[in-house]
N, C-alpha and C positions, 0 to 999 in steps of 0.2 A: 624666482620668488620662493622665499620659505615659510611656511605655516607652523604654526602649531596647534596641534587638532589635542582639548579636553576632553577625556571621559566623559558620554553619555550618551544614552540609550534614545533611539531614534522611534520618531511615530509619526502618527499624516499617512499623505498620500504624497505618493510622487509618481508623476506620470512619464513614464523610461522614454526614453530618444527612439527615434525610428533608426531600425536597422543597415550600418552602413554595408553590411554587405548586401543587401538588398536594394541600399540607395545606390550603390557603385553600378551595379548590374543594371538599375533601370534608367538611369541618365544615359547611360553606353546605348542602350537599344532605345532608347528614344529617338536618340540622335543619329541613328543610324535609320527612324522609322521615319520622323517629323512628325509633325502634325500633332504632337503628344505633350500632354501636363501631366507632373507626375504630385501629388500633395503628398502634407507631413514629412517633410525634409528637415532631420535636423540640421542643421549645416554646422560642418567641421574643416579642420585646415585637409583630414583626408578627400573630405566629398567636394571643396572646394577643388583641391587638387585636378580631382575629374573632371570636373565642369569645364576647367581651364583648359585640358588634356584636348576632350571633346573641342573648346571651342576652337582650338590653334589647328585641330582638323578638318576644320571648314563650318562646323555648326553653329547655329545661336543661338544662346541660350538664356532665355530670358530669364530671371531670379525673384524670385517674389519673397515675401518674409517665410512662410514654410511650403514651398514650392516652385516649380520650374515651368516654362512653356517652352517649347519648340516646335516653331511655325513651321519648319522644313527639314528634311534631311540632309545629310552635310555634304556640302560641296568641296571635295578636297582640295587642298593648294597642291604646288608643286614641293616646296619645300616649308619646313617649321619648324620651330623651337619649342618643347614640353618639359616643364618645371612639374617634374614629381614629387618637390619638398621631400617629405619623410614617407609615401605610401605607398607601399610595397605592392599594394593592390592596383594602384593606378599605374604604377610601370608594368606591371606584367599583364593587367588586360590589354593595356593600350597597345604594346609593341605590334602584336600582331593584327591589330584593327589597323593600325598604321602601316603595317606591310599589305594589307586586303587592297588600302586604298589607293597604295602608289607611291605613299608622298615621304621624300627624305625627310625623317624627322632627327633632330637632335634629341637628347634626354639628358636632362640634369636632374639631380637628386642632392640630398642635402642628411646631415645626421650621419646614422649607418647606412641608410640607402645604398650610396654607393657602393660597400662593400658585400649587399647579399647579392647571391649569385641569381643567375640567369643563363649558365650556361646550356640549361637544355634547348632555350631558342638559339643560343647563337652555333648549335650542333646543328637540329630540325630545319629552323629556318633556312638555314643556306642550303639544305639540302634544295629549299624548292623556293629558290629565287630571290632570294635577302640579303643584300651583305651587308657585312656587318664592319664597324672601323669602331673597335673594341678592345680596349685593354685593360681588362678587368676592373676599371672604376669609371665613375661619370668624368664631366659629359662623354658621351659615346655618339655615334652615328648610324642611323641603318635606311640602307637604301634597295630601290630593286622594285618587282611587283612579285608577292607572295601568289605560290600559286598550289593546286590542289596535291592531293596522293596522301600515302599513307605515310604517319609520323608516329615514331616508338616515343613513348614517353615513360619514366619512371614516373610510379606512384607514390612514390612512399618520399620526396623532396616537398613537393607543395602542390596543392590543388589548383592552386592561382594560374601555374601554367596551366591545367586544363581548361580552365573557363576562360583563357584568352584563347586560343582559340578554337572554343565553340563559340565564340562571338566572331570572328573571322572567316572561317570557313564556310559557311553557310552560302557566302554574297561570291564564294570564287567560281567561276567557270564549270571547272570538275569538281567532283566525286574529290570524297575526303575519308581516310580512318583514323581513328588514333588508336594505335595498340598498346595496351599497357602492358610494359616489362618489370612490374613489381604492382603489387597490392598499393589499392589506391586510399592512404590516408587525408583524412578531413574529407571523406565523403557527402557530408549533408552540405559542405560549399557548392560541390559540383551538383546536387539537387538542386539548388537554392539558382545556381544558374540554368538550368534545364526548364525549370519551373516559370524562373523570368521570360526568355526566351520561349517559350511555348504561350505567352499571353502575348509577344509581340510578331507571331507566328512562324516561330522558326520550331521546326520539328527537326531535335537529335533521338537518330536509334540507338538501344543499348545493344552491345554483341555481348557475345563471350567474352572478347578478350578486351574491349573496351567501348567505342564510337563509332558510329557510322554517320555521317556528314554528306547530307547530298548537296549540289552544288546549285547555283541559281535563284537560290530561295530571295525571298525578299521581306525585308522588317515592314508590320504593319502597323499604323498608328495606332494608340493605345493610351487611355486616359486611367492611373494607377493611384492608389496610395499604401504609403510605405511602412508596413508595421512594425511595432515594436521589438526596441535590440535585446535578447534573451543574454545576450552576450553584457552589458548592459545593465539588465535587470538581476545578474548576476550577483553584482554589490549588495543590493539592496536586500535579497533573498537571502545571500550569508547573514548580513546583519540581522537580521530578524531569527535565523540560527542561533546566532549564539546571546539574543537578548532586548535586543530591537520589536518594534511593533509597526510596521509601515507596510501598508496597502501601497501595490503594484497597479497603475493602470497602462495601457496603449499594447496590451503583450497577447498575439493572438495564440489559443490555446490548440488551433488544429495549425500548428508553424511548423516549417522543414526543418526548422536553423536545428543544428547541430548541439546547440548551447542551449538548448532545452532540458538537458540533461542535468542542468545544476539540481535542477527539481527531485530528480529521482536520487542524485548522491547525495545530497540534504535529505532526504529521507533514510536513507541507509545510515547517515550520521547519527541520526536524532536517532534510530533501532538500537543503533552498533556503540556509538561514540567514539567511531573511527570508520574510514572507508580505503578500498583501494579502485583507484581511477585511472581506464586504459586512456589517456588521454592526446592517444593517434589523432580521433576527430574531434577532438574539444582543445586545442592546444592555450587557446587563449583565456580559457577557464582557470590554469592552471596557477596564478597567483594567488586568484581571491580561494581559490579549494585550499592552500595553503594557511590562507588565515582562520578557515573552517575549520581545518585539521589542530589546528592550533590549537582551540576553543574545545577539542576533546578530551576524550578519558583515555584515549588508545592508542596505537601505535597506525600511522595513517602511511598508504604508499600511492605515490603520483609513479605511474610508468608511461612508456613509448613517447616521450616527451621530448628525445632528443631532437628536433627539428628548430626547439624556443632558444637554441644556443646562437639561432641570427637572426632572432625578432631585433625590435627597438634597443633591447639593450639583449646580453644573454639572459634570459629568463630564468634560466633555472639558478644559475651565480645569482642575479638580483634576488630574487624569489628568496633564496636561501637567506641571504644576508637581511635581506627584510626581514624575515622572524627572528632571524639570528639576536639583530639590534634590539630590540623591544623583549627580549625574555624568554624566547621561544628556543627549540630545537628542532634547527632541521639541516639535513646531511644530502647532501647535492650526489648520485648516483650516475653511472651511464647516461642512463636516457632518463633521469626523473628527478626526484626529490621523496624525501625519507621524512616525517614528522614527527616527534616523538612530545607531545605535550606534557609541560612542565609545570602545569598547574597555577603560573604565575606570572603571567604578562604584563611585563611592567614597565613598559613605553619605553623611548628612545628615540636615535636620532636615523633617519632613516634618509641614504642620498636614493633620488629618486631613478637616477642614472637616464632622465631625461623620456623615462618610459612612464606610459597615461597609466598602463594597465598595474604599475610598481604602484606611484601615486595614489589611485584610487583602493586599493586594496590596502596600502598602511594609514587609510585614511576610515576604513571600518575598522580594521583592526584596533587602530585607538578609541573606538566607539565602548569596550571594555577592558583594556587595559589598566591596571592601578596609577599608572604616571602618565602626562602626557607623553605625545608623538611630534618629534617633529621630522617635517620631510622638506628637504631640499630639493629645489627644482621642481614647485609644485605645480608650474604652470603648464606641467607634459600634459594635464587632462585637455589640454583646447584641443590637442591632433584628434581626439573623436568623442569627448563628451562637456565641452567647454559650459556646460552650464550645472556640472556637479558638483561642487564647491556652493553652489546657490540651492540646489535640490534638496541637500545635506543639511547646511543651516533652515533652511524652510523645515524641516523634519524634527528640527531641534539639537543639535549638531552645533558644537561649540569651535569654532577656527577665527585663526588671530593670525593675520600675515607681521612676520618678525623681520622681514628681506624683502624688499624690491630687488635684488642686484640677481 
């Protein structure tokens, strides 16, 4: 589908989706607890994804319009099949909840899926009990029963591996460590799971050098609901940066998420009329910070970013190209992106490269631009906000689909 988004300035209320990484984490431990409803579920093709994950694991999981119930804890199969679509999130908690339980599961994946890695399970895990029938793309196979000890992990690849397993190790036999062999970037993910996890009663210690994981513990039923995506609320907050008027609801103000921060670089913007953003733990901040920087007086720098080169699309390529098309300047670095506002954005044709987070952000950005915006493959927003395209026009947002195809 292609859109084409008119110049104009947004106002309303629009009330932000509840957070998928927070929805990802409490279906997992639901379903590992039973007995549990979780409310305020946006549902997306990623949170779907999970459900599905969860259910081909032996759970049930019943679906309400924003909400889950699970009567019982999951009883695993022997074997199974899990369709990850596009979610990066749901392949990498899952694997290891899937080796905790026993059960050979396949994994397919669709998009880039297949091609970001996962190698640090298929090093860790074998070490203790997993094998793996893997050749660097989907579907894959892992079988075995995962068992306890101590797993080196790098920090500085993705947090994802750590919160798969602090959802697994907990329910093994032994005693567990993870030691980190690099600085742990995107840390408020690993909070944001420790947090979950500690309301469905699994207690993780912090060491020095990483995790301490005792073994035996058991998920306890847990009735939750899911707060607002900062990550999300993201869009909306640039908009209103660089000329927008739209009140934020469902966003708690004492939240772990990482992406709380747009708050404070938007303040330094509106000081400075430029910022620079270590964006190690905010990685997926870093399109819409791009159209902020845009909207500047300054020269703006995005760092430690090199990790968005195997999101949905490479981000910092798309990122780039997205200002690039519509008027802007920006220069793709090592690890970041360079901004340099040109005072005069003046829309264009933007391919979305099948990524929500491209999408959504040349989709403010034409909120002030002199020409419209059109963006190819608009319909990336469904994998985690399919209802912003609707939020947008309710707010006063002019979009005109030009393409079904």
């Amino acid at each position: 589908m292609d859109i084409k988004v008119t110049p104009a300035k947004l106002s309303g209320t629009v009330r932000i989706p509840s957070s998928k990484s927070v929805a990802h984490r409490m279906i997992i431990c639901a379903s590992l607890a039973g007995n549990s409803e979780i409310n305020g579920i946006d549902f997306s093709k990623d949170i779907d994804a999970t459900i599905h994950a969860m259910n081909a694991l032996g759970a049930v999981i019943n679906k309400n319009d924003n909400s889950v119930y699970i009567p019982d804890c999951i009883k695993p199969p022997e074997k199974t099949v899990i369709d990850c679509v596009e979610s990066g999130s749901t392949l990498r908690f899952i694997i290891p909840v899937a080796g905790a339980s026993g059960v050979e599961t396949e994994f397919h994946g669709r998009g880039r899926l297949p091609q970001r890695p996962i190698d640090i399970y298929t090093r860790e895990l074998s070490r203790h009990g997993i094998h793996f029938d893997y050749h660097n793309t989907m579907p894959f196979t892992i079988s075995g029963q995962l068992t306890g000890g101590r797993y080196e992990i790098e920090g500085n690849v993705s947090s994802q591996f750590i919160t798969g397993l602090l959802f697994a190790l907990p329910i093994l036999d032994s005693d567990s460590e993870i030691v980190l062999t690099s600085r742990l970037e995107s840390r408020p993910y690993v909070d944001i799971t420790i947090d979950v996890l500690r309301k469905y009663g699994i207690m993780i210690t912090e060491t020095e050098y990483g995790f301490y994981i005792k073994g035996n513990q058991k998920y306890i039923p847990h009735n939750d609901t899911v707060e607002g995506d900062f990550s999300q609320g993201a869009f909306f907050y640039v908009a209103n940066a660089i000329g927008s008027d739209v009140t934020l609801e469902n966003l708690n103000p004492d939240s772990v998420q990482g992406d709380k921060k747009i708050l404070e670089i938007i303040s330094q913007f509106k000081k400075d009329g430029c910022f620079r953003a270590d964006c190690s733990d905010i990685p997926d901040l870093v399109p819409i910070l791009a159209v902020l920087a845009s909207y500047g007086t300054g020269e703006s720098v995005i760092y430690n970013a090199q990790r968005l080169k195997i999101k949905e699309s490479n981000r910092l390529e798309t990122t780039s190209a997205l200002i690039n098309n519509i008027g802007g300047n920006a220069v793709v670095t090592e690890d970041g992106i360079i901004i340099r506002p040109t005072g005069n954005m003046t829309g264009g044709i933007v391919d979305s490269a099948g990524d929500h987070r491209i999408t959504m952000s040349a989709t403010i950005a034409g909120t002030m631009t002199t020409g419209e915006v059109i963006i190819k493959g608009a319909e990336a927003v469904e994998k985690s906000y399919p209802d912003f395209f609707r939020d947008y026009e309710n707010s006063g947002g002019f979009i005109n689909v030009i393409s079904m195809e």
